[in-house]
N, C-alpha and C positions, 0 to 999 in steps of 0.2 A: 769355105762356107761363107755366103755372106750373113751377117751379123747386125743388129740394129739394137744400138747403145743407148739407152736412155739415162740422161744425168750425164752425159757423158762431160760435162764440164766442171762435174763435181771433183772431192776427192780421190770417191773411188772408180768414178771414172776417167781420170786424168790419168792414172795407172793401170787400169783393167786394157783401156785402148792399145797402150803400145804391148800390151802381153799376148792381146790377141793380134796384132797385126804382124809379130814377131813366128806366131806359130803359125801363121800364110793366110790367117782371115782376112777377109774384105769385109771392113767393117763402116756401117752407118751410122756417124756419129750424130747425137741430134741430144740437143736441149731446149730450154723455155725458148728462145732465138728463133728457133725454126722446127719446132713440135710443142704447141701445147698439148699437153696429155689428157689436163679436162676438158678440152676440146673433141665430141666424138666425131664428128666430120672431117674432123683435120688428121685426127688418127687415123681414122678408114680410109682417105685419099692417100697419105703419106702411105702406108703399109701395102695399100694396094697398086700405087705406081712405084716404088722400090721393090716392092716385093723377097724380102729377106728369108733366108730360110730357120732363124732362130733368133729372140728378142730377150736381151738379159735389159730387165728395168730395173735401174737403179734409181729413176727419178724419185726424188722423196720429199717432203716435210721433215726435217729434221732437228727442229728447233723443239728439244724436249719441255724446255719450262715456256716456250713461245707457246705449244698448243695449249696450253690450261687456258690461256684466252684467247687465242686464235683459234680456236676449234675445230669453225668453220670451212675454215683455210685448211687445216691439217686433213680435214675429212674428205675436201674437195680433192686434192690431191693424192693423199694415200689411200684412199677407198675408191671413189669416180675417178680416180685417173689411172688408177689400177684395172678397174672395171672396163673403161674404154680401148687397154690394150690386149685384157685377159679376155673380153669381146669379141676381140676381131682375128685377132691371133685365132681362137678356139674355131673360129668359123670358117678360119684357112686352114687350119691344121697346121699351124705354126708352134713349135715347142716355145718357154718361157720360158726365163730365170727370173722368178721374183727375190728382192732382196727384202730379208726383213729383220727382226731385230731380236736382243734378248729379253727386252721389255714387253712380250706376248706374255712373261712370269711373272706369276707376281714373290717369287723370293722365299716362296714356305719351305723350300726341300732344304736339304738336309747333306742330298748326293747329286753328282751332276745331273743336269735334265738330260733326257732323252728327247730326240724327235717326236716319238707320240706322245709323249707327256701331256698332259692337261695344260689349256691356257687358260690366265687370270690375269690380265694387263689391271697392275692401279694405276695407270697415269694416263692423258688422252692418248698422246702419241703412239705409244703400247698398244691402245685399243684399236687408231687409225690402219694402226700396219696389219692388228692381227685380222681387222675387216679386210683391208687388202687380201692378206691371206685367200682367208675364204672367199672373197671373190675369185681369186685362179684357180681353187680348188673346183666351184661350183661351171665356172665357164669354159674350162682349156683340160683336158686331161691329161696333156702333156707337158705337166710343170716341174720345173727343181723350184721348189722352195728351200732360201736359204738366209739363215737365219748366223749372223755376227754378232760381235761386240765388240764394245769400247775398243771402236775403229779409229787407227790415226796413221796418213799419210803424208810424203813432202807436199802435196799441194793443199793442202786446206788447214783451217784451225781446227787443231786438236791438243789434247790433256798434255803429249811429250814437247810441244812447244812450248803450250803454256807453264811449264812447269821450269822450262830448261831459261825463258824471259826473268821471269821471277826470281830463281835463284842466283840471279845475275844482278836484282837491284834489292834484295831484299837480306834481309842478317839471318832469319830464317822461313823453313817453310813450314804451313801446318794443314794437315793432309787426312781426308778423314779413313778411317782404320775399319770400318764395323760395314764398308759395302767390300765383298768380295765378287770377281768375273774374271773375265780372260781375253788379256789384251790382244787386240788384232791390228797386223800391217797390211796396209792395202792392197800393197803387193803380193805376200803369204797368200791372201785370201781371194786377189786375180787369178791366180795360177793355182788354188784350189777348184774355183768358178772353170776354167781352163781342163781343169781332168777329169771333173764332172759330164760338160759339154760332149766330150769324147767319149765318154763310159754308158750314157744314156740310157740310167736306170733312174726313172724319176722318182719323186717323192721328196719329204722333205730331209733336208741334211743342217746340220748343226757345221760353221764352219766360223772358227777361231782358234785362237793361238790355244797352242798345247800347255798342260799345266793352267796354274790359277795363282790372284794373287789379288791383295786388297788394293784402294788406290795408294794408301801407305806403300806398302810394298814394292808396288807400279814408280812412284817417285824414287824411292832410294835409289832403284833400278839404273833409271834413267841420269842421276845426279853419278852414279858409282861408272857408270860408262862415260860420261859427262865429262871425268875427274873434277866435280866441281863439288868442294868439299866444305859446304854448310847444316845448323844442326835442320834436321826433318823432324819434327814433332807429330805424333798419332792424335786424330780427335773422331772423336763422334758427328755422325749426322746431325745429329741438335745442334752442333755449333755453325755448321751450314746449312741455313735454311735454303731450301728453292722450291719453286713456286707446284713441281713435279715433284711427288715421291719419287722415289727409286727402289728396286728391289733389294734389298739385301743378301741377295743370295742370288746369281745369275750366273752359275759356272754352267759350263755343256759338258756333254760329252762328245767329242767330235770325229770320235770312229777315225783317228789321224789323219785326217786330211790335212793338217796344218803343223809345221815345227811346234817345237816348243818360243814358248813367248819371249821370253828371254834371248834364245836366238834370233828372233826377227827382230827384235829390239836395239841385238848389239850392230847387226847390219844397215838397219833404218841408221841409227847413230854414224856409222861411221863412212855411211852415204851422204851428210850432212857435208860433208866438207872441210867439216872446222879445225 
């Protein structure tokens, strides 16, 4: 199948690429370089002289405390730029993977979310994606919406680097306790996106590491695989301010599409190298 990657020079598309190239797709890779996405003329020409027969978007805004004032920007891209693919795809009959986030909650449950659950984004970025959303809902009828969390890959910055730099110049770490989610590897979650594609039962899917765990938790984790043996101290949100709330409560339920997180964690690890 040919295939057109959006983001693909992100982190999760730096690994989604070779998972699907692995399983015999011809894949069209394309980022800000040579597709803007809020560009709709540049979409419809590109889309319609390639002509692919399925579009997983992964381009995004990602910078969660950046949209509180970049807004703009965050909406331009995760809503119009979402718009301009969920557009034109619908008008070919082009199937979609929208990627999106667990920040559509706003953290009141109690039990993992379900897919149809209620959305309540407190943050912009939350609200960017879940407008994305409902753009592919409203334009393409042929969509997987999928919806991740505290995603981290070898190619990009994420929480397991920052975490593993730190404990290397610091005497200890302090790690806030009271947000609970469910860590994902970008690769786990390629070759989720990967059996979906094949399954083509649309709708939306919850797709993150199995099991839950705070970012306390997530640290020990990562330090105990590490063997890098300093103290981890739990603290409250109040002691890290940032400019985004967060939910406090962001687990899924993912109907097993994905290991458990800890496994993906100890192989991310010991794909490292070190």
């Amino acid at each position: 199948m040919k295939i057109l990657v959006t983001g693909a020079n992100g982190m999760l598309g730096q690994d989604l690429v070779p998972v699907l190239k692995n399983a015999g797709h011809n894949v069209l890779e394309t980022d800000i370089h040579n597709l803007d996405i809020t560009d709709k003329d540049q979409v419809s020409k590109y889309i319609l002289t390639n002509k692919p027969e399925l579009i997983i978007h992964a381009a995004a805004y990602t910078n969660v405390d950046g949209a509180e004032t970049e807004t703009e920007k965050a909406f331009l891209i995760n809503q119009t730029g979402t718009e301009n693919i969920a557009l034109i795809s619908g008008n070919l009959n082009i199937p979609i993977v929208y990627i999106s986030t667990d920040y559509v909650f706003d953290g009141q449950k109690s039990s993992p979310y379900l897919p149809d659950d209620g959305t309540k984004p407190i943050n912009v970025y939350g609200y960017s994606k879940l407008m994305g959303e409902e753009t592919v809902k409203e334009l393409n009828s042929k969509y997987f919406i999928v919806r991740t969390s505290w995603l981290y890959g070898h190619k990009g910055k994420n929480f397991v680097e920052t975490m593993i730099n730190l404990a290397r110049t610091k005497p200890e770490l302090r790690v806030v306790e009271d947000q609970v989610g469910c860590p994902t590897w970008t690769v786990a979650l390629s070759e989720a996106i990967l059996n979906l594609i094949h399954n083509e039962k649309y709708g939306i899917y919850h797709v993150c590491g199995s099991g839950s765990t705070s970012w306390y938790g997530f640290a020990t984790k990562i330090l105990e695989f590490m063997n890098i043996d300093i103290p981890v101290i739990p603290v409250t949100s109040e002691e890290f301010k940032t400019a985004a709330k967060r939910p406090k409560y962001s687990i899924m339920d993912n109907g097993g599409l994905c290991p458990d997180w800890k496994e993906s964690l100890k192989k991310y690890i010991e794909l490292r190298g070190e």
